[in-house]
N, C-alpha and C positions, 0 to 999 in steps of 0.2 A: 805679182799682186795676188791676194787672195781676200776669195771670198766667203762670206758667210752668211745662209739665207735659210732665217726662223719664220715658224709656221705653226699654230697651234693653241697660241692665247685666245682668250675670251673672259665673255661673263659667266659664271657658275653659281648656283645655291648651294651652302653650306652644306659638307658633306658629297659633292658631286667629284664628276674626274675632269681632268683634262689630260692632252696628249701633246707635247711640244716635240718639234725636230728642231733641226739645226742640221746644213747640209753645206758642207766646206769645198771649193774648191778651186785650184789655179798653181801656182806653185809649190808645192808640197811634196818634200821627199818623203818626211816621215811626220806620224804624230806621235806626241809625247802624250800630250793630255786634253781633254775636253771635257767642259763641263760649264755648268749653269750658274750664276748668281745672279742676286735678283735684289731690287730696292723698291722699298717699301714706300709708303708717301711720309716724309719725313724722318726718315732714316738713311744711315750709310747703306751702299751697296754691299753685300754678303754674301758669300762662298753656299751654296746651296749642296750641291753634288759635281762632284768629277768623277772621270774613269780614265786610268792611267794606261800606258802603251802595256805594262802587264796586268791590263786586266783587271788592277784592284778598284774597288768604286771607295767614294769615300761622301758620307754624309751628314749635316748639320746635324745636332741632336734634335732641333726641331723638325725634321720630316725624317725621320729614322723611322720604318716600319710603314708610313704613307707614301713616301715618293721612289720612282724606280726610275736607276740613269743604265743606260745601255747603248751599243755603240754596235757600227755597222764598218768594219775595215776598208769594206772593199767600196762601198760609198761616199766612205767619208761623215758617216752622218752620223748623229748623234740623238738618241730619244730619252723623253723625259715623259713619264706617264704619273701625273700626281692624281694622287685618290684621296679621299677624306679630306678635300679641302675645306679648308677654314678661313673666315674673316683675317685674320692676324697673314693668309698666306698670299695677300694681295700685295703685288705690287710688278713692276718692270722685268721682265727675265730677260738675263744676256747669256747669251752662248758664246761659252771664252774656247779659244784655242788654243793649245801653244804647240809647235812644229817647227822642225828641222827644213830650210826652204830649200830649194834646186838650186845647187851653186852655192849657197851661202854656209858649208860645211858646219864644223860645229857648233856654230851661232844662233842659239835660240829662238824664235819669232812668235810675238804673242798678234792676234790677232781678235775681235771683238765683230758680233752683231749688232745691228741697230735697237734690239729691242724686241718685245713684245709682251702684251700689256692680259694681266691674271689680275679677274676682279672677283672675288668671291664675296659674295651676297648672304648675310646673316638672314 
């Protein structure tokens, strides 16, 4: 089993920061990737940022330049520090995992957060 425990949603006025984590753990040999997507209120859920086991980050065009993903190995954790939030950047943020488990050799494992809720205030 694994787990995944985000922290760091709120209410913000346009232009403010927030700071999200995501903190993984239980069975886990390796990770591959983590990162954040998020869904809007009436919209599909969408790929926001990842940061891959080398390192690369990769980010929406829409928060290119505002939003910063970075990753903690030896924790397991994962932070996401959004600046210049904007109205349009409200919505659910999931913290996705995917990882290599203990025993289950080269079989992929995706694993999800419950959520955590980014209102930003016009």
């Amino acid at each position: 089993q694994v787990q995944l425990v985000e922290s760091g949603g709120g209410v913000v006025q346009a232009g403010g920061t927030l700071r999200l984590s995501c903190a993984a753990s239980g069975s886990i040999s390796s990770i591959q990737a983590m990162g954040w997507l998020r869904q809007g209120p009436g919209k599909q859920r969408e790929l926001v940022a990842t940061t891959t086991s080398g390192n690369t980050s990769i980010y929406a065009d829409a928060v290119k330049g505002r939003f910063t993903i970075s990753r903690d190995n030896v924790k397991k954790t994962v932070y996401f520090q959004l600046d210049s939030l904007k109205p349009e950047d409200t919505g659910v943020y999931y913290c996705n995992l995917q990882y290599y488990g203990i025993g289950r050799g080269s079989e992929l494992q995706e694993s999800w957060g419950a959520g955590t809720q980014v209102t930003v205030s016009s």
